[in-house]
N, C-alpha and C positions, 0 to 999 in steps of 0.2 A: 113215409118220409115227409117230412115239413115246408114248404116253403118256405127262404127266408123274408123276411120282410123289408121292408121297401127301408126303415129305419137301421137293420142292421147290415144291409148293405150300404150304407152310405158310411156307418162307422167302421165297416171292415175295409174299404177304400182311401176313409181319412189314414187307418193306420196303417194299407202299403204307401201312400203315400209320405206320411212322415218316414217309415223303416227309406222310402228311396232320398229322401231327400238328407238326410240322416248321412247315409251310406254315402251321396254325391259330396256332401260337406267334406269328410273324412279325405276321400279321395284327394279333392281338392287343396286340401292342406297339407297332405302329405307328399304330390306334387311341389308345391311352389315353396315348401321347406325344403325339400330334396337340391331344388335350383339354386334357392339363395345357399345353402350350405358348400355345394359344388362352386359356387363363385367365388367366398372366399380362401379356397385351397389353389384358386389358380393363379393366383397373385403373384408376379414373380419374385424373387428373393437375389437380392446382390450382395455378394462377398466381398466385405475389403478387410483391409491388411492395414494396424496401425501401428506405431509405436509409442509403449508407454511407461513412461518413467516412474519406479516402485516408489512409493510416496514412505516414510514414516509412519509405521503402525497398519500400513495394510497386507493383508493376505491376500492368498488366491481366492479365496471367497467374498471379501468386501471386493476387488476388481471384477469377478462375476456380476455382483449386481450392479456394477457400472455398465459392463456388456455384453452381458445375456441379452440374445434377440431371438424371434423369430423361429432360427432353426435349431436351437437347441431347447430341447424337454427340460433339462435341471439344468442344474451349474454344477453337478459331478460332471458329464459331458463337454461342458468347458470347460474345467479346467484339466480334465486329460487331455487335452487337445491345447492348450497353452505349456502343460508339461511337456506333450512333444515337440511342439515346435522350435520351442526353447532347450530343450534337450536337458530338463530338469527331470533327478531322480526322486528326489523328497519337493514337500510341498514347502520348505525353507526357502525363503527369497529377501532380497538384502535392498534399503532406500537405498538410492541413486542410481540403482542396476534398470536397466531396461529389458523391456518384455517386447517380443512380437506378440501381436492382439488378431486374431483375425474376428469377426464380429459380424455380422447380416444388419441388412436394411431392407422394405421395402421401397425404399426411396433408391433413385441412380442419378447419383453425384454426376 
């Protein structure tokens, strides 16, 4: 059996240390990504309630992208939930009629 030499210890050393340093990096970022991700989930979220008078030409869907926020994923989820509140069975809705809005912030009024 061989000794190794004084040169290739030195290069098998250089490379556990890159494999650790390598592996510490990793670590570390996946840490302080884990944290900042967890930050912004904890933000609180405030519900209010408006009222909005149906404009000429708009639907449930152009009023969606007025107020879509936050905690709702689509604007299908909005507007079942402006259907119910309003106690609308189709998606027909008339200008001058008004709407109860409910809508998220993270701002508190």
């Amino acid at each position: 059996m061989r000794a190794n030499t004084r040169a290739e210890r030195i290069v098998r050393n250089r490379k556990i240390m890159l494999a650790i340093a390598v592996i510490s990096s990793i670590i570390v970022a996946m840490t302080f990504g884990g944290i900042k991700a967890k930050a912004d989930t904890t933000r609180e979220i405030y519900s209010y309630y408006t009222s909005y008078e149906v404009q000429p030409g708009d639907t449930l869907w152009t009023i969606a992208d007025k107020f879509t926020g936050p905690d709702y994923t689509d604007k299908q989820t909005f507007i079942k939930n402006v259907k119910s509140m309003n106690h609308l069975l189709s998606d027909d809705i008339t200008a001058g009629n008004y709407l109860v809005i409910e809508y998220y912030s993270y701002d508190e009024l």
